[in-house]
PQR file of N, CA, C, O and H, with PARSE charges and radii, in Angstrom:
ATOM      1  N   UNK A   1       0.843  -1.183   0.000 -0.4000 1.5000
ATOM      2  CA  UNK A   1       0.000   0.000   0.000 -0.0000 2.0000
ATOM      3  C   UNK A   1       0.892   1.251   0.000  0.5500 1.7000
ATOM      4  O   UNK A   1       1.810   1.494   0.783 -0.5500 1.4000
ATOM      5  N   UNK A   2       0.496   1.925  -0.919 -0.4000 1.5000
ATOM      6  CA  UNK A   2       1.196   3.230  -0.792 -0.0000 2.0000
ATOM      7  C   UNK A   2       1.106   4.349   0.303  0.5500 1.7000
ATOM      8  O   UNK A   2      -0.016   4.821   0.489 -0.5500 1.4000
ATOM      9  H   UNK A   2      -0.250   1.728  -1.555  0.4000 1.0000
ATOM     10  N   UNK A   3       2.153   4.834   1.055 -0.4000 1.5000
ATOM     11  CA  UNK A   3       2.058   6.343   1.732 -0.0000 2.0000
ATOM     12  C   UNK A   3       1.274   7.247   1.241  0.5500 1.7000
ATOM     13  O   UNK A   3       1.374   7.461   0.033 -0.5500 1.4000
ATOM     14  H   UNK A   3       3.065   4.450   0.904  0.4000 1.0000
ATOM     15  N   UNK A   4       0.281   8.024   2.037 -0.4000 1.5000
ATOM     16  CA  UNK A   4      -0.849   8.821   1.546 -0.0000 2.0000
ATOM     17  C   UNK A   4      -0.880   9.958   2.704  0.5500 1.7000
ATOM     18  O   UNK A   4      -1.828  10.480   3.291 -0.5500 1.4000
ATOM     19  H   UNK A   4       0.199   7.850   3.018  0.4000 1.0000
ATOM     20  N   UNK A   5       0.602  10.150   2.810 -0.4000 1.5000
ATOM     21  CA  UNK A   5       0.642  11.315   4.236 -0.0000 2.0000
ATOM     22  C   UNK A   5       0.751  12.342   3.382  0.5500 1.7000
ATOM     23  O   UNK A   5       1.839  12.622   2.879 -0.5500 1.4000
ATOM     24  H   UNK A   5       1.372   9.726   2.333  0.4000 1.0000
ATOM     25  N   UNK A   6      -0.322  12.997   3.129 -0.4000 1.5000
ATOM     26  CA  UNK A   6      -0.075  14.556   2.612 -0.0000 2.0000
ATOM     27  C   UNK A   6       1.149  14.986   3.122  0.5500 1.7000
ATOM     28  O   UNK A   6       2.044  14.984   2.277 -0.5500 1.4000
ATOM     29  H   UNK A   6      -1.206  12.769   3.538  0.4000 1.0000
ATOM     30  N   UNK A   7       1.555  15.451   4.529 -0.4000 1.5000
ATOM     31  CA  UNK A   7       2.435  16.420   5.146 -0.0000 2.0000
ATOM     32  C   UNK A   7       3.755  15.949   4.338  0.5500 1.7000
ATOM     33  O   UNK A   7       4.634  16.801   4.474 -0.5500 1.4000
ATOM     34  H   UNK A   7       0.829  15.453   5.216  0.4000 1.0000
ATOM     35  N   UNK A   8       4.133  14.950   3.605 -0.4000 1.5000
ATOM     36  CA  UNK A   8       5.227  14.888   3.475 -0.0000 2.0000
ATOM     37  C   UNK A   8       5.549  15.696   2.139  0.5500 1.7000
ATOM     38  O   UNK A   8       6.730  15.974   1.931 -0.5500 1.4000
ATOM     39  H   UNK A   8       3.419  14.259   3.494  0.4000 1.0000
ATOM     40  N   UNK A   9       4.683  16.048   1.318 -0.4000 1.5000
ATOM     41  CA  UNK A   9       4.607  16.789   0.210 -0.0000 2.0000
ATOM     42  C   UNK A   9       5.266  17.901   0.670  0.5500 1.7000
ATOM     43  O   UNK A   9       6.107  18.328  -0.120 -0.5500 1.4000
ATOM     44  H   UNK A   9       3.724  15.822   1.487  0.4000 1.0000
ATOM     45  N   UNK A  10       5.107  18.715   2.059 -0.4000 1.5000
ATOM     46  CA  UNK A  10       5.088  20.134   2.180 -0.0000 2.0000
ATOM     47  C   UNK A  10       6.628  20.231   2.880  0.5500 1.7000
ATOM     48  O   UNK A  10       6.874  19.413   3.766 -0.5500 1.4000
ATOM     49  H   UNK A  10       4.423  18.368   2.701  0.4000 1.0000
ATOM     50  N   UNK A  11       7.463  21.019   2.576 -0.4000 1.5000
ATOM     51  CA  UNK A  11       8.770  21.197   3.256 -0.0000 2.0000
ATOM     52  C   UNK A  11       8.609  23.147   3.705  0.5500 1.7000
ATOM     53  O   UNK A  11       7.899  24.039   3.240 -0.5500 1.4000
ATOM     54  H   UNK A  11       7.263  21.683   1.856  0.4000 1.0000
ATOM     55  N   UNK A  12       9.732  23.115   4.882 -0.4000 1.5000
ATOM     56  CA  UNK A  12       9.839  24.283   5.089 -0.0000 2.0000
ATOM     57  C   UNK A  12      11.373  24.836   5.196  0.5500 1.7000
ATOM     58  O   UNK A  12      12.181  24.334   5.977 -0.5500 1.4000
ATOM     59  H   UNK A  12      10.308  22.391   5.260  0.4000 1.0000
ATOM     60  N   UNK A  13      11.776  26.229   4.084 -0.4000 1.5000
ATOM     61  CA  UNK A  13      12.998  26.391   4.144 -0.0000 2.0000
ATOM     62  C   UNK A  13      12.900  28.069   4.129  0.5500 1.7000
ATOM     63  O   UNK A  13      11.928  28.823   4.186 -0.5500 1.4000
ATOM     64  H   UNK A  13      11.120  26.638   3.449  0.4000 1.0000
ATOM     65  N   UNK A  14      14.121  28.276   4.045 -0.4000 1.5000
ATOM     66  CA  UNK A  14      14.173  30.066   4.321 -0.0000 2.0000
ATOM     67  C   UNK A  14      14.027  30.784   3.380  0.5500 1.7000
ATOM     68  O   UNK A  14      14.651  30.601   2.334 -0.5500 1.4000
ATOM     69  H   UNK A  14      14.910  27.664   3.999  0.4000 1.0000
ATOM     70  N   UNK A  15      13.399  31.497   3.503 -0.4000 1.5000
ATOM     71  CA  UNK A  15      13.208  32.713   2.169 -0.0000 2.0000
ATOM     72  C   UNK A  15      14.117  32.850   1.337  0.5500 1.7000
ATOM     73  O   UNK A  15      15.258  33.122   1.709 -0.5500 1.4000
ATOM     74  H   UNK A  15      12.892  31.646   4.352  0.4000 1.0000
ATOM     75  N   UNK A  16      13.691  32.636  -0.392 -0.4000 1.5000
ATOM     76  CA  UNK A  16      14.955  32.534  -0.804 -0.0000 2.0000
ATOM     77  C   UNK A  16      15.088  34.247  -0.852  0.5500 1.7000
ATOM     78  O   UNK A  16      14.087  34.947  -0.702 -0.5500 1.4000
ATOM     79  H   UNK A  16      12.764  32.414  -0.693  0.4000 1.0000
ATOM     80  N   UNK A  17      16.257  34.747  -1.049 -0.4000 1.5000
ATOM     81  CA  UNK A  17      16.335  36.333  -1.300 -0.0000 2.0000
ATOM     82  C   UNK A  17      16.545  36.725  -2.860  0.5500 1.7000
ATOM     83  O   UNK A  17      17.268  36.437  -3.814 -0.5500 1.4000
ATOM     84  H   UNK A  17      17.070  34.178  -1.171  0.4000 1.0000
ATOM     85  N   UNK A  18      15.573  37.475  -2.553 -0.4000 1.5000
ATOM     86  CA  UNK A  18      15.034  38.272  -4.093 -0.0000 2.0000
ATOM     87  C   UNK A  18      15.435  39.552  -3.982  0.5500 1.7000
ATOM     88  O   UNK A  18      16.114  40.144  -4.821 -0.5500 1.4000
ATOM     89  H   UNK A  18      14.986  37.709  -1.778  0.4000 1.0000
ATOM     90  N   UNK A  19      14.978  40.057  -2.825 -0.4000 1.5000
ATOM     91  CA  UNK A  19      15.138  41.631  -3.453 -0.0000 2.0000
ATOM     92  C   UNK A  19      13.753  42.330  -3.309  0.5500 1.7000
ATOM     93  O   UNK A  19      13.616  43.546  -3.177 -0.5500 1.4000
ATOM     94  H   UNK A  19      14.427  39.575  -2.143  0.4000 1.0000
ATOM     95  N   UNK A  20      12.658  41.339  -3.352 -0.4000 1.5000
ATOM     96  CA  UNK A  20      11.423  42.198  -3.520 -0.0000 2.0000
ATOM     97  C   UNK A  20      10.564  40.742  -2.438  0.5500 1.7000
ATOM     98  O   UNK A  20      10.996  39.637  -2.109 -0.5500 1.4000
ATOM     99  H   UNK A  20      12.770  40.351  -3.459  0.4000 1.0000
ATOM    100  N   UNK A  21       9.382  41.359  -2.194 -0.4000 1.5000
ATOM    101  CA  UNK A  21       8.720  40.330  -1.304 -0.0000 2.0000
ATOM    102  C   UNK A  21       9.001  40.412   0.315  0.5500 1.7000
ATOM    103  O   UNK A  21       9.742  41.310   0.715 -0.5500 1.4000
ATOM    104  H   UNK A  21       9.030  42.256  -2.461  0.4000 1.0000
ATOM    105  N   UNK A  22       8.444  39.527   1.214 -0.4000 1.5000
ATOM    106  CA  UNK A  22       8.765  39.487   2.566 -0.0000 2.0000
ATOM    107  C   UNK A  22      10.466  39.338   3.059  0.5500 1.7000
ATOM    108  O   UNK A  22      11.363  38.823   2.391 -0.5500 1.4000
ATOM    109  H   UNK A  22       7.842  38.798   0.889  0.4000 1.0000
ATOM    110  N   UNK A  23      10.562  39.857   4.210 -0.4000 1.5000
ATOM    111  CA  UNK A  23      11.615  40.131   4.548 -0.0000 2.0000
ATOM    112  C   UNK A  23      12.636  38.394   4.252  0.5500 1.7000
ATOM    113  O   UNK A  23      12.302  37.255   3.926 -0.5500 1.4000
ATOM    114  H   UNK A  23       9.833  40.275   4.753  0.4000 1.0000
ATOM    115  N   UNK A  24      13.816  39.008   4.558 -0.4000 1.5000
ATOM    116  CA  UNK A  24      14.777  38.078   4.210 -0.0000 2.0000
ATOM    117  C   UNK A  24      14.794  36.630   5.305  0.5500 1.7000
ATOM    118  O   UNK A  24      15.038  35.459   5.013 -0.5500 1.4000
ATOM    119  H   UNK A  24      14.087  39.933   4.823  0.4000 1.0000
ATOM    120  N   UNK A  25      14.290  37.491   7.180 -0.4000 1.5000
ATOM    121  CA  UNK A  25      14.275  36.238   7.741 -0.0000 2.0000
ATOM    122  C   UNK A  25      13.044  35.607   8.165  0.5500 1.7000
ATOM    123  O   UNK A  25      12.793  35.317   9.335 -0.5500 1.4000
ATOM    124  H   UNK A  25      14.092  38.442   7.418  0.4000 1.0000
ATOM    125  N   UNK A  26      12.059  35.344   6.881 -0.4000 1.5000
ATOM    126  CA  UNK A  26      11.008  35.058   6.790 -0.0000 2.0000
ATOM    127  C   UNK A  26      11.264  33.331   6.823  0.5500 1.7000
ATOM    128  O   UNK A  26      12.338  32.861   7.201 -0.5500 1.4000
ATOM    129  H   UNK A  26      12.262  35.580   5.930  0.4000 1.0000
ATOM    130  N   UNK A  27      10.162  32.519   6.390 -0.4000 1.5000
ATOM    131  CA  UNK A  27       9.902  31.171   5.975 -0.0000 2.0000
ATOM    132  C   UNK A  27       8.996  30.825   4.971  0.5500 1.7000
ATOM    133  O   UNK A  27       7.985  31.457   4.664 -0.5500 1.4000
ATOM    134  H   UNK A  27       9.291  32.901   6.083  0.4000 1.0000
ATOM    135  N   UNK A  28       9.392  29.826   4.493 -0.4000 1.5000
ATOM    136  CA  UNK A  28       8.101  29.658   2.981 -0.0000 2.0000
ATOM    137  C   UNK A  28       8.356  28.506   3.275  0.5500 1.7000
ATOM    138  O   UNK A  28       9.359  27.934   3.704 -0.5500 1.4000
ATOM    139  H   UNK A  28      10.213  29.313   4.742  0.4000 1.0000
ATOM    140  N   UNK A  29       6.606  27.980   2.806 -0.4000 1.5000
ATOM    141  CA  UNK A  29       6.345  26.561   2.996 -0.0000 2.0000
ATOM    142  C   UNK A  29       6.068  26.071   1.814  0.5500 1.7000
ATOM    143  O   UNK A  29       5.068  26.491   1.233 -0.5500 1.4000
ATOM    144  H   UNK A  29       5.792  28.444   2.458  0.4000 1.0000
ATOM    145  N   UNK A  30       7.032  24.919   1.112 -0.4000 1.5000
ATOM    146  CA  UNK A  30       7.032  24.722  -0.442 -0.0000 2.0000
ATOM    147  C   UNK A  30       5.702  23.222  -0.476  0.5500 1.7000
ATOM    148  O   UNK A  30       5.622  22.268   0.297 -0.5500 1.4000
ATOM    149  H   UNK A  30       7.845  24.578   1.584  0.4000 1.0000
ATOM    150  N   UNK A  31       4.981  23.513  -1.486 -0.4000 1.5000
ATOM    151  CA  UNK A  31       4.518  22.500  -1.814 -0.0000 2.0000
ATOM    152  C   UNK A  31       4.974  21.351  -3.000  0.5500 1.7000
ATOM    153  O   UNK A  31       4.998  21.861  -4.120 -0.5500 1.4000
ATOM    154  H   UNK A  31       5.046  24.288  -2.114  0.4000 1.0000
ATOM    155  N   UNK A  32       5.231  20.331  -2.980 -0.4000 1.5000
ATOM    156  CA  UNK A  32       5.931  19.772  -4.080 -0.0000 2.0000
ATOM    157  C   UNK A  32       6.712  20.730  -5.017  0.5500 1.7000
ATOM    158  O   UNK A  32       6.547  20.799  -6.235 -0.5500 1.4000
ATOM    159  H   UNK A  32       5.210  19.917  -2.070  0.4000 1.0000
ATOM    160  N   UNK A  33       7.654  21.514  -4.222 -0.4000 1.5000
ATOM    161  CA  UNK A  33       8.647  22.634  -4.505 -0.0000 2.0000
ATOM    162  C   UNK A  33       8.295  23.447  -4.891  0.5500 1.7000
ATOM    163  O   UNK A  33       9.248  24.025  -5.413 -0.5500 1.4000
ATOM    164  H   UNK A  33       7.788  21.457  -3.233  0.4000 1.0000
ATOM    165  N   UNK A  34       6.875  24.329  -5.097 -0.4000 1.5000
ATOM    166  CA  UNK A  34       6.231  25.374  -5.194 -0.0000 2.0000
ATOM    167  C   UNK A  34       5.949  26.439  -4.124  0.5500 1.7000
ATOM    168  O   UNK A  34       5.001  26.290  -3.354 -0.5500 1.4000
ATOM    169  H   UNK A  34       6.101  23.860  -4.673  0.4000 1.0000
ATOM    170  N   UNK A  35       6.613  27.323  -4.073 -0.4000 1.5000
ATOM    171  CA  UNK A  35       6.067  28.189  -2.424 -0.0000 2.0000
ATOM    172  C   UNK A  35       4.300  28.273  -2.665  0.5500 1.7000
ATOM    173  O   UNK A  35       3.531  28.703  -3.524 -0.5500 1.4000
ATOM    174  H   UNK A  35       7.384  27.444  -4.699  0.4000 1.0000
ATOM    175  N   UNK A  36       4.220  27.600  -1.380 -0.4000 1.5000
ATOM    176  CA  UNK A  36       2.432  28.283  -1.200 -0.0000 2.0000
ATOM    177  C   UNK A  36       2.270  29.435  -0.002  0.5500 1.7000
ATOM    178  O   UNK A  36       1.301  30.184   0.123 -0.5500 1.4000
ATOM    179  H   UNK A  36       4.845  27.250  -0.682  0.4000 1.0000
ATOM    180  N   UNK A  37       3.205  29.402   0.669 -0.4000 1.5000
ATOM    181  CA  UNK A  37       3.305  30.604   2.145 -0.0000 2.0000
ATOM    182  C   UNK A  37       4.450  31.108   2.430  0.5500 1.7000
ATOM    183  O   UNK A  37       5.550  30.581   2.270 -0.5500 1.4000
ATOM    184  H   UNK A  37       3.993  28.794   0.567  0.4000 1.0000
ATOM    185  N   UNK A  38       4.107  32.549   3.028 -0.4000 1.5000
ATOM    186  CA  UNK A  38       5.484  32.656   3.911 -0.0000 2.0000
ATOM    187  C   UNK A  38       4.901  32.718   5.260  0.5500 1.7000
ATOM    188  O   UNK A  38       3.680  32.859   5.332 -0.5500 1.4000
ATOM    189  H   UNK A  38       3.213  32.978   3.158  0.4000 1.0000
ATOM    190  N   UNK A  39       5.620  32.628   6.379 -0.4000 1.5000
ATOM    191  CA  UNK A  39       5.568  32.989   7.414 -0.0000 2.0000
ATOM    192  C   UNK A  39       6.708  33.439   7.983  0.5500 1.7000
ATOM    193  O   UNK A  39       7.816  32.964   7.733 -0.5500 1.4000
ATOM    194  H   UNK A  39       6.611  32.513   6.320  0.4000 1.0000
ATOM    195  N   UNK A  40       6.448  34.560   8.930 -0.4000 1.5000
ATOM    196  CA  UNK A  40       7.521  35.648   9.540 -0.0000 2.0000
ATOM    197  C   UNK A  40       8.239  34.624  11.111  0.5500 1.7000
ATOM    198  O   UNK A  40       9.114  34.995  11.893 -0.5500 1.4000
ATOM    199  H   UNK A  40       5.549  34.946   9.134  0.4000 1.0000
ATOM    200  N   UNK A  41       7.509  33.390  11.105 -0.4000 1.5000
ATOM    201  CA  UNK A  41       7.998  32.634  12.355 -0.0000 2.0000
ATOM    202  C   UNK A  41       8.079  30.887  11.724  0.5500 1.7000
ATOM    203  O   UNK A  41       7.226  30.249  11.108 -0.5500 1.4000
ATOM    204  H   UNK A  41       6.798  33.088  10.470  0.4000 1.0000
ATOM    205  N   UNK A  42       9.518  30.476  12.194 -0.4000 1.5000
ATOM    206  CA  UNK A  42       9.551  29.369  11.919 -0.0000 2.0000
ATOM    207  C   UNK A  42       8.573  27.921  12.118  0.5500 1.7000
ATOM    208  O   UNK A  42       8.276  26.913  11.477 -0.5500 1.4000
ATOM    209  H   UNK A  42      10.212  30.994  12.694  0.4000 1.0000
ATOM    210  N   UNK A  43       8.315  28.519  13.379 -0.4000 1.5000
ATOM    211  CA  UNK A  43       7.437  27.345  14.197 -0.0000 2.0000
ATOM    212  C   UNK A  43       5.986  27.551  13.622  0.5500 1.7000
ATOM    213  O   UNK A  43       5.151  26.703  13.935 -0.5500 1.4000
ATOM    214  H   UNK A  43       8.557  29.338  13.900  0.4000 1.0000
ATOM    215  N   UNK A  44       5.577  28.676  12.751 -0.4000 1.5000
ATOM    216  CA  UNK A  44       3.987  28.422  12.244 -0.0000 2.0000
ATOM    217  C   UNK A  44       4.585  27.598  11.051  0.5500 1.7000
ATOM    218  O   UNK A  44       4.072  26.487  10.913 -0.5500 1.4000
ATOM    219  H   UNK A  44       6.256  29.365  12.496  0.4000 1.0000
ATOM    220  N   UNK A  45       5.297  27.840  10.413 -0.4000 1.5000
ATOM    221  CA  UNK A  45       5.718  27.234   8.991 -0.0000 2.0000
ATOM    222  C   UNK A  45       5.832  25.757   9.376  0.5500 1.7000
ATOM    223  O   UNK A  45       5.178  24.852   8.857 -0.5500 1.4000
ATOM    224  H   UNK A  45       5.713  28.743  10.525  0.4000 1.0000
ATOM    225  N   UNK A  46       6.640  25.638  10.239 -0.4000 1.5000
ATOM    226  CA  UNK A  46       6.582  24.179  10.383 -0.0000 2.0000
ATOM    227  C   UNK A  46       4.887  23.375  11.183  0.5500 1.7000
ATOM    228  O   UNK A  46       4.628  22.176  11.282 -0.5500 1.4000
ATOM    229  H   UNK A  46       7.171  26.373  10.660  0.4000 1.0000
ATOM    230  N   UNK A  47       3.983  24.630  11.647 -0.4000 1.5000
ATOM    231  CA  UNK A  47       2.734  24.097  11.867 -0.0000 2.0000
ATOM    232  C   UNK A  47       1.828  23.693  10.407  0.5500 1.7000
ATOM    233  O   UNK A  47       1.128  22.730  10.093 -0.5500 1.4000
ATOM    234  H   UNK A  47       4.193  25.605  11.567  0.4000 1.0000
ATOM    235  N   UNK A  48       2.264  25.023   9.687 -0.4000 1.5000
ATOM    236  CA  UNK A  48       1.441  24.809   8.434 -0.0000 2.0000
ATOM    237  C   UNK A  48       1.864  23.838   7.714  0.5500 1.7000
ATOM    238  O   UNK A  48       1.183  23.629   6.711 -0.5500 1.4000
ATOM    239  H   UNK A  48       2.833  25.805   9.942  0.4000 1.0000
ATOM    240  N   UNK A  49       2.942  23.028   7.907 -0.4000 1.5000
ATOM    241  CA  UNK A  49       3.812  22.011   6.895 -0.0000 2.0000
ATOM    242  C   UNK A  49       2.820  20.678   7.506  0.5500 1.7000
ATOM    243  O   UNK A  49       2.326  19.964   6.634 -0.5500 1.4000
ATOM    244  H   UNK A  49       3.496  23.198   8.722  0.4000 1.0000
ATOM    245  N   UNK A  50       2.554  20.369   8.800 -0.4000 1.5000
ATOM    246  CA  UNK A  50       2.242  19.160   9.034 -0.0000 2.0000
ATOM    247  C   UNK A  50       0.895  19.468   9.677  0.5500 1.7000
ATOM    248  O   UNK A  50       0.343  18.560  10.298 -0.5500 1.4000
ATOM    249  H   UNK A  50       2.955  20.949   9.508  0.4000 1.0000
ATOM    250  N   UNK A  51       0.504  20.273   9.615 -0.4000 1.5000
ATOM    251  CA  UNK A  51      -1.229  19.974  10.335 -0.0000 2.0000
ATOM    252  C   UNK A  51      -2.458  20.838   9.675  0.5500 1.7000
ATOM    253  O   UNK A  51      -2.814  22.007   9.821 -0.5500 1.4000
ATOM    254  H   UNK A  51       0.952  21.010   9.110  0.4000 1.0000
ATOM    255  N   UNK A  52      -2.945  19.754   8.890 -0.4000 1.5000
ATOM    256  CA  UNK A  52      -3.962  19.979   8.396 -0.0000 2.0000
ATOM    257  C   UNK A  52      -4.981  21.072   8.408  0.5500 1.7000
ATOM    258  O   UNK A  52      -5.232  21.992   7.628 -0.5500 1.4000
ATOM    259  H   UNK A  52      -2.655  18.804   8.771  0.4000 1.0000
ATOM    260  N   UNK A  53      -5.568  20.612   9.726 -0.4000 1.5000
ATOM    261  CA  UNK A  53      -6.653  21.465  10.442 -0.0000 2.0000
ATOM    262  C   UNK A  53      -5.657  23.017  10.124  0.5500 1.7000
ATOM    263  O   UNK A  53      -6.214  23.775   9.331 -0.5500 1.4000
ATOM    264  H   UNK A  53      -5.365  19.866  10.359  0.4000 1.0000
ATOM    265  N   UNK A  54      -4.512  23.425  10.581 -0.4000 1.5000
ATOM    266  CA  UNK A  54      -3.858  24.579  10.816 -0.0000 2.0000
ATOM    267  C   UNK A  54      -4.351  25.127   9.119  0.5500 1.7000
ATOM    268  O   UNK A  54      -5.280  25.926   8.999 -0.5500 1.4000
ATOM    269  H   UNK A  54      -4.060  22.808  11.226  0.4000 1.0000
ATOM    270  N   UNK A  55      -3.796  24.724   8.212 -0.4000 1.5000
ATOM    271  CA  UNK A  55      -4.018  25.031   6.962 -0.0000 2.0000
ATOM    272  C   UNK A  55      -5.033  25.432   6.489  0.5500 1.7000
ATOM    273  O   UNK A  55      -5.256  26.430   5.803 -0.5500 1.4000
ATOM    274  H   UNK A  55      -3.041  24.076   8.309  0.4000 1.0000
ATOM    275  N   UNK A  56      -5.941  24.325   7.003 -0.4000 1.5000
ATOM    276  CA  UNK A  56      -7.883  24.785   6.369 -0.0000 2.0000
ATOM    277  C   UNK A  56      -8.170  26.075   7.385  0.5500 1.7000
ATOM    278  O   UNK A  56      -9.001  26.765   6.795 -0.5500 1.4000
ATOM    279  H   UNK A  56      -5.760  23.514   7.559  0.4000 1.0000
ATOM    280  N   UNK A  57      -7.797  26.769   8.814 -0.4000 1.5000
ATOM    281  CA  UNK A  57      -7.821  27.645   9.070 -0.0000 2.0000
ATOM    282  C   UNK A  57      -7.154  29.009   8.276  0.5500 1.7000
ATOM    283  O   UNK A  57      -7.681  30.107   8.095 -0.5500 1.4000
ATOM    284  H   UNK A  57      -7.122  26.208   9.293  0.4000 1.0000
ATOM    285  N   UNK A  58      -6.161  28.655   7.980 -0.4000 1.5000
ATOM    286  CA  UNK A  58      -5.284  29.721   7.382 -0.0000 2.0000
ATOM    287  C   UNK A  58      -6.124  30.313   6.440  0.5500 1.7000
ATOM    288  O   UNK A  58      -6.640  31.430   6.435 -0.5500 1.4000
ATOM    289  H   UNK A  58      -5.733  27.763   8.127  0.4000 1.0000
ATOM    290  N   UNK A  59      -6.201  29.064   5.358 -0.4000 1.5000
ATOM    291  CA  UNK A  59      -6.986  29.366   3.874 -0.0000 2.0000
ATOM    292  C   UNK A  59      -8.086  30.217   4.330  0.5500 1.7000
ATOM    293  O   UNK A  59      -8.148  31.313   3.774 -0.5500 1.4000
ATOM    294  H   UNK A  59      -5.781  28.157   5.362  0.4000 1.0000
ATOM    295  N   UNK A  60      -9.178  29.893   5.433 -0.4000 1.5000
ATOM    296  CA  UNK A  60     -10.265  30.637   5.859 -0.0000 2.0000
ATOM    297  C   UNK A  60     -10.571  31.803   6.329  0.5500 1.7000
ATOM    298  O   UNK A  60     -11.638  32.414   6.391 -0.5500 1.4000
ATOM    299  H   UNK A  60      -9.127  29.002   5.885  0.4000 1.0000
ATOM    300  N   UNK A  61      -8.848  32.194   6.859 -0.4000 1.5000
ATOM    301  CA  UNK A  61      -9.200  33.557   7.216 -0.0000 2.0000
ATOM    302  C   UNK A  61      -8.416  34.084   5.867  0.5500 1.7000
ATOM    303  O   UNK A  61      -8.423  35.314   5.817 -0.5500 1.4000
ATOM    304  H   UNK A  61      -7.981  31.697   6.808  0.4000 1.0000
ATOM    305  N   UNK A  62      -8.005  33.701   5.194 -0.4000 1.5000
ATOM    306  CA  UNK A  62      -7.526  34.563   3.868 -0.0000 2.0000
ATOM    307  C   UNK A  62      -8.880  34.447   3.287  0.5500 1.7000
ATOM    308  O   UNK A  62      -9.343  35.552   3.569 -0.5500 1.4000
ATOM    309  H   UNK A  62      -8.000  32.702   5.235  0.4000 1.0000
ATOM    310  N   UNK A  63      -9.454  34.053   2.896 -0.4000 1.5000
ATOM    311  CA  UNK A  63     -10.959  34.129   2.327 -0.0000 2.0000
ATOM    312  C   UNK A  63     -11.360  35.151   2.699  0.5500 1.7000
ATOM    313  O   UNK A  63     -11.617  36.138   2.010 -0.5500 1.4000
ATOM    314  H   UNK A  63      -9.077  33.155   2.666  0.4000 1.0000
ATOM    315  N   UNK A  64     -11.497  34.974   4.287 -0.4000 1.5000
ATOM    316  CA  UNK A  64     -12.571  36.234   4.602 -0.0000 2.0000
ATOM    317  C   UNK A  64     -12.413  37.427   4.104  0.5500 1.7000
ATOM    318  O   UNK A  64     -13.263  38.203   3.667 -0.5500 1.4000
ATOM    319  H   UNK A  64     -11.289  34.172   4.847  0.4000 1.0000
ATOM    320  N   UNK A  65     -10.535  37.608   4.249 -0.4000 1.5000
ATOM    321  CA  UNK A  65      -9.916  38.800   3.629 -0.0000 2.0000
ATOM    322  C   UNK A  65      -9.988  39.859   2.664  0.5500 1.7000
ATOM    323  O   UNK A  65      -9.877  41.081   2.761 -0.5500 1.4000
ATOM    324  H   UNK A  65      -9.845  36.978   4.604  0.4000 1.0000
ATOM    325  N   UNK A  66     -10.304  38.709   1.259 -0.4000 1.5000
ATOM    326  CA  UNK A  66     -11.056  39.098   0.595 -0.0000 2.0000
ATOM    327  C   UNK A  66     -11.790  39.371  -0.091  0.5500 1.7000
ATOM    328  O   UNK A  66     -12.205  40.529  -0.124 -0.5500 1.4000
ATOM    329  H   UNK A  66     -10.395  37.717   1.180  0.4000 1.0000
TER
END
């Protein structure tokens, strides 16, 4: 049977530096090597990498947003 752990899709590494965008000692949470977030604190990035529930919140208050 195959592994079907979503969380392992999602990694968390340091902002790459651009020049433009969130600060340099930010975090981005890559999805199958795609940034989908940043966060300004390591420990949410690594919440948003492995817990679900955390994520479907996130998405929800960005909705409300706008």
């Amino acid at each position: 049977m195959a592994d079907t752990d979503s969380n392992e899709i999602y990694e968390v590494v340091p902002i790459a530096l651009t020049g433009r965008g969130p600060p340099n000692n930010w975090w981005t949470v890559r999805r199958n090597g795609v940034p989908v977030r940043h966060f300004p604190d390591k420990e949410m990035a690594e919440r948003f990498a492995t817990d679900p529930g955390y994520r479907t919140m996130v998405a929800r208050k960005k909705e409300k947003t706008e």
